[in-house]
GUZARO-329745 format. One record per residue (C-alpha): residue number from 0; residue in one letter; chain; x, y, z. Coordinates in nm, 3 decimals, always signed. Example, Ala and Ser with C-alpha at 12.3 -4.5 7.8 and 13.67 -1.06 7.14 Angstrom:
> 0|a|A|+1.230|-0.450|+0.780
> 1|s|A|+1.367|-0.106|+0.714
This chain:
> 0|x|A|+0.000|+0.000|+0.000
> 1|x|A|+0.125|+0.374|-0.090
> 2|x|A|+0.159|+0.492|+0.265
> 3|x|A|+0.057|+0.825|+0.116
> 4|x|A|-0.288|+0.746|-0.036
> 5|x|A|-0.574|+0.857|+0.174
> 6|x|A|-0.974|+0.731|+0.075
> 7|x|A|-1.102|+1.066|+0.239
> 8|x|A|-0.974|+1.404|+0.395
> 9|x|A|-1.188|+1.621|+0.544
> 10|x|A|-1.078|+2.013|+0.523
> 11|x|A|-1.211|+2.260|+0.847
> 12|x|A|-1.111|+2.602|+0.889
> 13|x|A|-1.041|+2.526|+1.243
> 14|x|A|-0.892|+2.232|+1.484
> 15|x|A|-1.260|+2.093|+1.582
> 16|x|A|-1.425|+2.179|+1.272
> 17|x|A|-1.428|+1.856|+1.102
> 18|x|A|-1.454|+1.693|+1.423
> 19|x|A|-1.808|+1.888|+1.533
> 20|x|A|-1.933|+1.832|+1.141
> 21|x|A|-1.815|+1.450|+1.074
> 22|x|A|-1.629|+1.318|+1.301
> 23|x|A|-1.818|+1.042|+1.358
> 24|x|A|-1.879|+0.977|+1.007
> 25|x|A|-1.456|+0.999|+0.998
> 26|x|A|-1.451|+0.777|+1.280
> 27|x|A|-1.658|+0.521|+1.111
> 28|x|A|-1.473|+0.530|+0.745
> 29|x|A|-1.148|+0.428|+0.970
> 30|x|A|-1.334|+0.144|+1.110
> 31|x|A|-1.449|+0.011|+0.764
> 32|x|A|-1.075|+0.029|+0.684
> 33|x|A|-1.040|+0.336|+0.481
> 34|x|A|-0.712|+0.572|+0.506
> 35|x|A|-0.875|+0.894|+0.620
> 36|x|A|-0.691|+1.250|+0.693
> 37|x|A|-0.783|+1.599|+0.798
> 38|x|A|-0.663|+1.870|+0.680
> 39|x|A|-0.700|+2.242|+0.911
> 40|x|A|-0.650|+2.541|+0.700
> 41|x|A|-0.523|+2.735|+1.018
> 42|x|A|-0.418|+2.631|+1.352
> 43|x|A|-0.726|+2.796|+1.518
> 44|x|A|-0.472|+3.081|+1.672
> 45|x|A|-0.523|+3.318|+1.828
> 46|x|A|-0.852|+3.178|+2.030
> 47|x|A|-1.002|+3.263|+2.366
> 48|x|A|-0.889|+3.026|+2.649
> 49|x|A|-0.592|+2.872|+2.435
> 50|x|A|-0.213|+2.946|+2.616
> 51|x|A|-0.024|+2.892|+2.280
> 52|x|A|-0.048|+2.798|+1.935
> 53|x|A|+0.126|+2.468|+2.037
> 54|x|A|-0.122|+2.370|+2.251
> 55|x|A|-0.399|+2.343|+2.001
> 56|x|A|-0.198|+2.137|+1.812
> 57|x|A|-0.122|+1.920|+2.058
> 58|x|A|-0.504|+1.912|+2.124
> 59|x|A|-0.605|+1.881|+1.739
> 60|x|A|-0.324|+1.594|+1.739
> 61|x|A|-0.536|+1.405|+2.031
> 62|x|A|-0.856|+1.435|+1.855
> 63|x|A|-0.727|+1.304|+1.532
> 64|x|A|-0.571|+1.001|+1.744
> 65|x|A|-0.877|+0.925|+1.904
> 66|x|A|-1.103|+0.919|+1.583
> 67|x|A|-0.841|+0.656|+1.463
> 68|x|A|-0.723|+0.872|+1.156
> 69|x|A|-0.432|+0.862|+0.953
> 70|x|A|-0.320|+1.192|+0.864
> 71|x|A|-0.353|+1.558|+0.970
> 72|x|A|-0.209|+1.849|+0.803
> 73|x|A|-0.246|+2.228|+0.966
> 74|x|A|-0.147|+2.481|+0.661
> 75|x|A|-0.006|+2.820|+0.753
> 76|x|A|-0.275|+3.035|+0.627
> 77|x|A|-0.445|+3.291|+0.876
> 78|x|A|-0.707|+3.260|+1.110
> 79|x|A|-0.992|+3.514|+1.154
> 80|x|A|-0.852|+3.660|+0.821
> 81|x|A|-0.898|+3.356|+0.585
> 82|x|A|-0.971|+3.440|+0.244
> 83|x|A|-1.071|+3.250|-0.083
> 84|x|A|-0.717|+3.375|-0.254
> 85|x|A|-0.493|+3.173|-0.512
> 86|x|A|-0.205|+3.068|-0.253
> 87|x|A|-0.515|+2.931|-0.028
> 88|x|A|-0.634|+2.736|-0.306
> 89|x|A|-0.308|+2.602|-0.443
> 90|x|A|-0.213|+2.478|-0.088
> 91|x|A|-0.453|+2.299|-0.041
> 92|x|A|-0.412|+2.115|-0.385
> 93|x|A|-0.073|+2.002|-0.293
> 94|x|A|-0.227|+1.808|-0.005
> 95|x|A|-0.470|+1.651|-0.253
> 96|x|A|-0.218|+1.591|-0.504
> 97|x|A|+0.015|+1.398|-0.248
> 98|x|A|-0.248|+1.237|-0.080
> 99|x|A|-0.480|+1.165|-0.426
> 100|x|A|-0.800|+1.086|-0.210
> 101|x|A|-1.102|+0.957|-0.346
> 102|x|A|-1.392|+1.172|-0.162
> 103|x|A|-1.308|+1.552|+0.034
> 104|x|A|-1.574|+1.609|+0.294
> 105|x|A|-1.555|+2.021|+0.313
> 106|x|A|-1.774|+2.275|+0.476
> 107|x|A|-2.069|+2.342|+0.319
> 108|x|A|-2.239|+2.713|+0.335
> 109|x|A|-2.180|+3.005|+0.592
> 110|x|A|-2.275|+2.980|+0.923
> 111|x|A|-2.462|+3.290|+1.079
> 112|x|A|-2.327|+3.438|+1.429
> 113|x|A|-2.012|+3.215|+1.387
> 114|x|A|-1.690|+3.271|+1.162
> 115|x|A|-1.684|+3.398|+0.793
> 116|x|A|-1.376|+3.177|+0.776
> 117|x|A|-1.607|+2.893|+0.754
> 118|x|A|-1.750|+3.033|+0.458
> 119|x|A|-1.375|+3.054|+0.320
> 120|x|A|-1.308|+2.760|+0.378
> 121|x|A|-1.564|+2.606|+0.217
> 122|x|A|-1.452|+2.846|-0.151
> 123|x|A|-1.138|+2.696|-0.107
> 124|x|A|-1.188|+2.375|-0.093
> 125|x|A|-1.415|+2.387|-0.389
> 126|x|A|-1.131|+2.566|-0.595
> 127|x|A|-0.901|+2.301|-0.431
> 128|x|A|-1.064|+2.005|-0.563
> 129|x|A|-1.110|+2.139|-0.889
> 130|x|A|-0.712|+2.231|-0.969
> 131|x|A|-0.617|+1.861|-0.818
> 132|x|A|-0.655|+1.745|-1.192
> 133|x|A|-0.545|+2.058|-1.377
> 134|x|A|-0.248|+1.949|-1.587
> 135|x|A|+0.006|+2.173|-1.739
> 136|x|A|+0.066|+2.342|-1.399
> 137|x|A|+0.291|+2.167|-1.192
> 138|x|A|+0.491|+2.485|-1.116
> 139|x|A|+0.232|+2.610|-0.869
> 140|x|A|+0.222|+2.252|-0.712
> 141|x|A|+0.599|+2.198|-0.610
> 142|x|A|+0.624|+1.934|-0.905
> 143|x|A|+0.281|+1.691|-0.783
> 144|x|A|+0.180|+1.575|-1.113
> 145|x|A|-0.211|+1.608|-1.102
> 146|x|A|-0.456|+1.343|-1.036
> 147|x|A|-0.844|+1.285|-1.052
> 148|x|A|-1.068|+1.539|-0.928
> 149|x|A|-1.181|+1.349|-0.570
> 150|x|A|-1.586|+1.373|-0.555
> 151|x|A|-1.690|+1.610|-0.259
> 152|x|A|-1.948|+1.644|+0.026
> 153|x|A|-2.018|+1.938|+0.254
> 154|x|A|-2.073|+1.892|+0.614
> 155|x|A|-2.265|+2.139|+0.828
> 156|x|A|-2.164|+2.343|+1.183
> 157|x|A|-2.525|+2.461|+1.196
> 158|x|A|-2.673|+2.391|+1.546
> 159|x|A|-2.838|+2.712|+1.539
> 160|x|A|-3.025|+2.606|+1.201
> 161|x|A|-3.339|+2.407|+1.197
> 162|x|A|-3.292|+2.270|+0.906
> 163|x|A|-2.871|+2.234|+0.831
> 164|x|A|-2.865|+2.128|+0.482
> 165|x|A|-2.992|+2.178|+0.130
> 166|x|A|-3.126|+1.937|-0.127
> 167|x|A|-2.951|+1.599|-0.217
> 168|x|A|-2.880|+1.546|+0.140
> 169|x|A|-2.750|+1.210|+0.315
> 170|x|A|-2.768|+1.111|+0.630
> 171|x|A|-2.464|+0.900|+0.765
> 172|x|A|-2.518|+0.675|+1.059
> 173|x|A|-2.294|+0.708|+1.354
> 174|x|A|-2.512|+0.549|+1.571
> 175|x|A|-2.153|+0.337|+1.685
> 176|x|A|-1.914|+0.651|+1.669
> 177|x|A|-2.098|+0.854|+1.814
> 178|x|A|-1.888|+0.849|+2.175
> 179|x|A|-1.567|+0.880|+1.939
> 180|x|A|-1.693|+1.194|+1.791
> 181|x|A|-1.805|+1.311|+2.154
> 182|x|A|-1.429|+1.234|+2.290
> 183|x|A|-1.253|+1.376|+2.033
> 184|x|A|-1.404|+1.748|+2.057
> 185|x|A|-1.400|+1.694|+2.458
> 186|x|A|-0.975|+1.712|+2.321
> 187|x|A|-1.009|+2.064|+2.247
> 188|x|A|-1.021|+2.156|+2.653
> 189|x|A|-0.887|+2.495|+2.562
> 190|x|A|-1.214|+2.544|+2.374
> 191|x|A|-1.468|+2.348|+2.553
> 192|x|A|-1.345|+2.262|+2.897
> 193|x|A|-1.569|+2.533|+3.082
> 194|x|A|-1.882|+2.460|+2.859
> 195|x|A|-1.972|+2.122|+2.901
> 196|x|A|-2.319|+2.150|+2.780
> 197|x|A|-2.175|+2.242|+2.394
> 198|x|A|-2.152|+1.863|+2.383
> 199|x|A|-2.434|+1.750|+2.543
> 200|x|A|-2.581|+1.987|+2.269
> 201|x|A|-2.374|+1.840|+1.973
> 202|x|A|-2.475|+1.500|+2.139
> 203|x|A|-2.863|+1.612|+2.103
> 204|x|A|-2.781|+1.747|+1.772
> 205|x|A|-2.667|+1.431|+1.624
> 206|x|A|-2.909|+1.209|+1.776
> 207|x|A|-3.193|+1.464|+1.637
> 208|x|A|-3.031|+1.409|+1.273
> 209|x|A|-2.969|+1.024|+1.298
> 210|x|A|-3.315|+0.972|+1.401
> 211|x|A|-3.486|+1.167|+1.091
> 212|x|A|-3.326|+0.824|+0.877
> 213|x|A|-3.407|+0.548|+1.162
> 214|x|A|-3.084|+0.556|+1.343
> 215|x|A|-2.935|+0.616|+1.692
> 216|x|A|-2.735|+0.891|+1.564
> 217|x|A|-2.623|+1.079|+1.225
> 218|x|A|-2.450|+1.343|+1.040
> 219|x|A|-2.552|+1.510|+0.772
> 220|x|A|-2.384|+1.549|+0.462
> 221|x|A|-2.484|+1.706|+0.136
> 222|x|A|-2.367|+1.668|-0.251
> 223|x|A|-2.346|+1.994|-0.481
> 224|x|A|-2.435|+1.743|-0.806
> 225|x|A|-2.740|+1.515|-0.763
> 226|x|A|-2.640|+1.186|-0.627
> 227|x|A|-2.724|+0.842|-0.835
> 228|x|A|-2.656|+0.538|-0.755
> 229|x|A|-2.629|+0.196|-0.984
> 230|x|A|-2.739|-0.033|-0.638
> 231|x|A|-3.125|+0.109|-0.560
> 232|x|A|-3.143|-0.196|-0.347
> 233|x|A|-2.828|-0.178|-0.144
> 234|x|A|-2.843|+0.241|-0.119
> 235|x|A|-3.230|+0.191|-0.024
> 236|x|A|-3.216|-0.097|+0.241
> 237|x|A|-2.847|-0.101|+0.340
């Protein structure tokens, strides 16, 4: 096996982005024996209640470990001032050029009384994806030949929203990952140490969205092309 090869990375804006939107759909993937990464397009500094830059890492490294991924990358690009620029966008292609992964999960739409970076991020992952395959450009990409576009999802950090995504919507069940996903944003202590009830929320949250498709728990993901499938059966009754 290329050691390098990842099935999945999911892109945040922030250390505990990907892990409040799909962690437990990340934690799951690993269990079904996919190579899954993150990637976090800043390190989250500078943040209320966080001593040092190296102590989110070190929390954003715990979280990854305890999801069971494979991979996480933090790219030097700036929080609270991340923009949908050409150097963001090409950065982020190396990493899918090295890592050539199948599906990106990314952050779908803004999300009101929260960051604009989310919103950011979620441009640049789009452009990402799309230069993965452009050919005839491997000066802007440190030499990575390019590779297939990887499909993409969005996932959602709406838990003010009654209704989190838009059409051609999935619902992943996490129903078993759901305590993964739970422990690895309890990592973040810096961030959610003092507020305990932010997980009992994201707890109520997920169980809320699992239970709309007959499971325990779930997480929502969404497609920006309508999604077909050539197994009705096996999509339809699992």
């Amino acid at each position: 096996m290329d050691e390098s090869r990842l099935d999945c990375i999911a892109v945040g804006a922030h250390p505990d982005d990907v892990e409040i939107g799909c962690g437990g759909t990340l934690a799951r993937l690993v269990e079904q024996g996919y190579r899954v990464g993150i990637v976090d397009l800043t390190d989250g500094e500078p943040t209320p209640g966080s001593p040092s830059p190296e102590a989110r890492l070190a929390e954003a490294r715990q979280a990854a470990q305890t999801l069971g991924v494979h991979q996480r990358v933090t790219l030097d690009l700036p929080n609270r001032r991340l923009f949908d620029t050409f150097e963001a966008r090409v950065a982020l292609a190396r990493v899918f050029r090295r890592h050539r992964p199948r599906l990106v999960i990314g952050l779908g739409g803004k999300t009101p009384l929260a960051s604009p970076d989310h919103y950011q991020a979620m441009l640049i992952t789009e452009a990402a994806t799309f230069y993965t395959k452009l050919s005839r450009w491997e000066e802007h990409f440190e030499g990575l030949p390019p590779c297939p576009a990887p499909a993409l999802l969005y996932y959602f950090l709406a838990l003010r929203s009654l209704s989190p995504a838009p059409a051609n919507c999935l619902v992943v069940d996490i129903s078993q990952t759901l305590e993964k996903k739970l422990a690895a944003i309890g990592c973040y202590r810096t961030q959610f140490g003092e507020r305990p009830e932010i997980l009992e929320r994201i707890r109520v949250f997920s169980q809320q969205q699992g239970q709309v498709a007959g499971f325990t728990a779930g997480e929502v993901l969404a497609s920006p092309a309508a999604l077909g499938t050539r197994d009705l059966m096996g999509m339809i009754c699992g």
